[in-house]
C-alpha positions in Angstrom: 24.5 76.8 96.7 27.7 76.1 98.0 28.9 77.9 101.5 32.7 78.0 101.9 34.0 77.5 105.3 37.1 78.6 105.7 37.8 76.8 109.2 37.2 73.6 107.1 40.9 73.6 105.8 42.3 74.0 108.7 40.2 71.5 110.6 41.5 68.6 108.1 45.0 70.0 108.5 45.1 69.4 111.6 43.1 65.6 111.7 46.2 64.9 109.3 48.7 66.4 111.6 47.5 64.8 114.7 47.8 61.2 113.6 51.4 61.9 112.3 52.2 63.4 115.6 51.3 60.7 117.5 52.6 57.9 115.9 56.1 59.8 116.6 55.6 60.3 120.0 54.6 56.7 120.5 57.5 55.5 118.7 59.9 57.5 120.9 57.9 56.0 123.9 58.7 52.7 122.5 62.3 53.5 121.9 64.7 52.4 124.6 67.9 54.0 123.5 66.2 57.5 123.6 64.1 57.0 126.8 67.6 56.5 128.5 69.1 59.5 126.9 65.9 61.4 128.1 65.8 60.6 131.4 70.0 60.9 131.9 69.3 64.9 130.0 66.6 65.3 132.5 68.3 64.3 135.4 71.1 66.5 134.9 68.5 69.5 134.2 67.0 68.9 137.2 70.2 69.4 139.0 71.2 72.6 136.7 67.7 74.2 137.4 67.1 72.8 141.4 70.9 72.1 142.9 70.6 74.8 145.5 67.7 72.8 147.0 69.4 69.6 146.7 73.5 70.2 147.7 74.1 69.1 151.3 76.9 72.0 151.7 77.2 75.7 149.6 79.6 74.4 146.8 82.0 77.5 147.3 82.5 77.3 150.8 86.2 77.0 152.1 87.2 74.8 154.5 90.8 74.6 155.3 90.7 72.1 157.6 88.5 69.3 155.8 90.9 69.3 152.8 91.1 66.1 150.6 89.0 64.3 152.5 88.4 61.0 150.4 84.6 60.0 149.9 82.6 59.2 153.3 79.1 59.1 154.8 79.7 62.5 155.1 81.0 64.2 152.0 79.7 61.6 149.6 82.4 62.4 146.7 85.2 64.1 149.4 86.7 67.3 149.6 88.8 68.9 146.8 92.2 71.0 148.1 90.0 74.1 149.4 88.0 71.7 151.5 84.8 72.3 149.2 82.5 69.5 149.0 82.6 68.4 145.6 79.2 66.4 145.3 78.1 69.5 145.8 79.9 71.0 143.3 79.6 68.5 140.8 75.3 68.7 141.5 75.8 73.0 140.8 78.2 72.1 137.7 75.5 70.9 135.4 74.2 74.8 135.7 76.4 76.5 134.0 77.2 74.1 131.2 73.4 74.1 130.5 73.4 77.6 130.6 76.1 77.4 127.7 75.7 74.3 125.5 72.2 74.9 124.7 72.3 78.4 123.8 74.9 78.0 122.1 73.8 75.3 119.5 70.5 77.3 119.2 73.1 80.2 118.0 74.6 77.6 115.7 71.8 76.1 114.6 70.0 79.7 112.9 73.3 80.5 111.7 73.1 77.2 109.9 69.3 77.7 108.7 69.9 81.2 107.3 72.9 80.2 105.8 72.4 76.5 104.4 68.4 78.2 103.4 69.5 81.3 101.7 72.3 79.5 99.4 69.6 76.7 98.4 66.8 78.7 97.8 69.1 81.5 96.0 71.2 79.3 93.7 73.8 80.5 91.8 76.7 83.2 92.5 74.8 83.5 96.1 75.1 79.7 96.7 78.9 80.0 95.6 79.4 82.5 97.1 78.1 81.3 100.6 79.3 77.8 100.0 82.7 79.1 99.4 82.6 81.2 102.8 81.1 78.0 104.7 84.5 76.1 103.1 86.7 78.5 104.3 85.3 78.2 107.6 85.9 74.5 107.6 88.8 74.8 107.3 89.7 76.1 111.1 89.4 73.3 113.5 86.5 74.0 115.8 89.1 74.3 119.1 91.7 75.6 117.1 88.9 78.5 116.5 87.7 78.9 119.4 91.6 79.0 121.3 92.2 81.6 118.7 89.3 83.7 119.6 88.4 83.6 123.3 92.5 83.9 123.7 92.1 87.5 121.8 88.4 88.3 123.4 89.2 86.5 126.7 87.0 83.9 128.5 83.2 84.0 129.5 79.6 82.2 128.9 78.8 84.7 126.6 82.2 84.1 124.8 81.6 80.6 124.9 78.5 80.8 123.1 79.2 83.4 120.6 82.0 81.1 119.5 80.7 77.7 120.0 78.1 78.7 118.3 79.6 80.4 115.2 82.1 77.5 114.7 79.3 75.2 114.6 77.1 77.4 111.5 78.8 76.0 108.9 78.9 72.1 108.9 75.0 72.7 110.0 74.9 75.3 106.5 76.1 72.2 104.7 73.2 69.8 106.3 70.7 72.1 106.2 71.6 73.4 102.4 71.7 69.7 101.6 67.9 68.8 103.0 66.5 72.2 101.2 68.1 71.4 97.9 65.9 68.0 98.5 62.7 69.2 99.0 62.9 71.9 96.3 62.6 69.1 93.8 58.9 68.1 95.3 55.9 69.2 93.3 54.5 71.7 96.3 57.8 73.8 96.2 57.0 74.3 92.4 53.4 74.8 93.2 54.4 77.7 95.7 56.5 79.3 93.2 53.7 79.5 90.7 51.5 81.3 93.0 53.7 83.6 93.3 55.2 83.0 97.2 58.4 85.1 97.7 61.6 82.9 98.4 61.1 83.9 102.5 57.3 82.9 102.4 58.4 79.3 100.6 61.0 79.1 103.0 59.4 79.5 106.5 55.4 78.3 105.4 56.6 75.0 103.0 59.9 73.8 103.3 61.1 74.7 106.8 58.3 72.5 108.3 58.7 69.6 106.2 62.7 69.3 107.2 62.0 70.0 110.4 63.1 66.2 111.7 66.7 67.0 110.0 66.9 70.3 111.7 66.2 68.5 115.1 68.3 65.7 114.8 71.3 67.8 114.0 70.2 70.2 116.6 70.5 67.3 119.5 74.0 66.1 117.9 75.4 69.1 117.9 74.1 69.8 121.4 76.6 66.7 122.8 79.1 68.3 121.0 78.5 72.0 122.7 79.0 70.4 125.7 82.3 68.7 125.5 83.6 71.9 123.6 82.3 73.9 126.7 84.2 71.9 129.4 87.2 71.6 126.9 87.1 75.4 126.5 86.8 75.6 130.9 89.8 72.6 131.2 91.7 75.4 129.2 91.1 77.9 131.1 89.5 79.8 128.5 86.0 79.3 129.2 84.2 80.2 132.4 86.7 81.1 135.3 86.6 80.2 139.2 85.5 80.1 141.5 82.6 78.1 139.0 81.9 74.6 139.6 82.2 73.7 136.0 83.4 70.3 134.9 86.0 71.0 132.6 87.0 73.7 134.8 86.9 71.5 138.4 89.1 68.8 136.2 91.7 71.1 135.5 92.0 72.1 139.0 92.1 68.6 140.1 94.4 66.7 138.0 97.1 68.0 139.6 96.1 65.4 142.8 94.9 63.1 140.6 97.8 60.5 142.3 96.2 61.5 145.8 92.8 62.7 145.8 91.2 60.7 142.1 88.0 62.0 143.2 88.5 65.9 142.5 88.3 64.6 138.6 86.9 61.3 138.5 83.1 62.4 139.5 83.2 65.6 137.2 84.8 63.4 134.8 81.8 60.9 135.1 79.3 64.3 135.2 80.1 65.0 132.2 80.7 61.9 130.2 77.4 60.6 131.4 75.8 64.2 129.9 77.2 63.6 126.8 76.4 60.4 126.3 72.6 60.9 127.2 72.5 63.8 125.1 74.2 61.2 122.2 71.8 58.8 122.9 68.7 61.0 122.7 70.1 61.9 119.8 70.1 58.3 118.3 66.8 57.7 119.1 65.3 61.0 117.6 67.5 59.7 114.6 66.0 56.1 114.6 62.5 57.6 114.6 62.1 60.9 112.7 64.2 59.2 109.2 62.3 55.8 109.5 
């Protein structure tokens, strides 16, 4: 007689699982263009989550009598034109564009799932008719959105996300409709539908975990991209308003003493380039990896 175990299946599973796991995580380990990106994104979320323990002076404290001081022993990066250190202001920066960029590509990115998901699985007049909606989107310019919108709804982080986010559904619809359409041609798609699995149980139990590496990779891509549009959004004064330290914000408020006093943009100019190009090299690495 034969006694069924049902924690047998899932102890097998997960002997599979582990190994495959692994062999990721030791390829990222080995991967020197994503182990710089990591530590550069971790650096800078240090300073988001920890910069009050770190500044040397409160980043919005006025001092009209140390204005445009140029960079010294004592005010590492200088002064800016209210006497504000702005080392310490570029350190307290990083918060608020990691309180912005990530949520909104998260927003972004289950816009794209539902959307790219739901018009692959569906097929037909729904995949039209979403496809068609996603085109029309498309068609606005991501800034050129987003100017349009946060000039009628006015600037904030919330704002900022809402429209960051929304702007950045559709091209992720495309991928993501593009990666389902894929897998639905695989034998355990077509064994899921003969069972009997709804179109939400095949989506979330079979083929969301098996393009899983496409949905990460475009989630990390489209994170660089979150940020610059953030600090574009704050260098047009229609993002997050002063007194923030924010980069794009602090390098519109400098580079009008840019011919005097470089260092009010150059080091949140150098913030946030170095960001985005950790975040892009993370990216690349994730990339190299998770299609090999």
């Amino acid at each position: 007689m034969t006694i069924h175990d049902p924690v047998l299946p899932a102890l097998k599973s997960a002997e599979v699982a582990r190994p495959e796991w692994l062999e990721i995580l030791r390829a990222l380990l080995r991967s020197k263009t994503f182990l710089v990106g990591l530590s550069i994104v971790l650096f800078w979320t240090l300073c988001a989550l920890f910069w009050p323990l770190i500044v040397p002076y409160d980043p919005q404290a006025l001092n009209a009598a140390n204005t445009f001081q140029p960079p010294s022993a004592e005010h590492w990066f200088g002064t800016d034109d209210f006497g504000r250190d702005v080392f310490s202001r570029v350190l307290a920066g990083a918060a608020p564009v990691f309180a912005t960029a990530p949520a909104a590509t998260a927003l972004g990115i289950l816009g794209g799932l539902l959307l790219g998901m739901t018009a692959a699985l569906c097929g037909g007049w729904v995949d039209a008719a979403i496809m068609r909606f996603v085109d029309a989107l498309l068609a606005f310019p991501l800034l050129i959105f987003a100017i349009a919108v946060l000039a009628v709804v006015g600037g904030s982080a919330l704002n900022v996300i809402l429209v960051i986010g929304l702007a950045f559904a559709p091209n992720i619809a495309r991928t993501i409709r593009s990666a389902v359409l894929e897998e639905q041609e695989k034998e355990y798609v077509a064994a899921a539908h003969l069972l009997g699995n709804s179109l939400a149980a095949i989506a979330v139990r079979e083929i969301l975990p098996n393009i899983w590496p496409v949905v990460t990779v475009e989630a990390t891509v489209r994170l660089g991209y979150a940020i610059f549009a953030s600090a574009t959004l704050s260098f047009l004064a229609l993002g997050l308003q002063q007194p923030s330290p924010d980069w794009g914000l602090t390098i519109a408020l400098g580079r009008g003493y840019v011919q005097y006093a470089a260092w009010m943009v150059l080091f949140p100019a150098a913030a946030l380039a170095t960001l985005v190009v950790g975040v892009n090299l993370l990216a690349d690495g994730l990339r190299d990896v998770l299609e090999e």
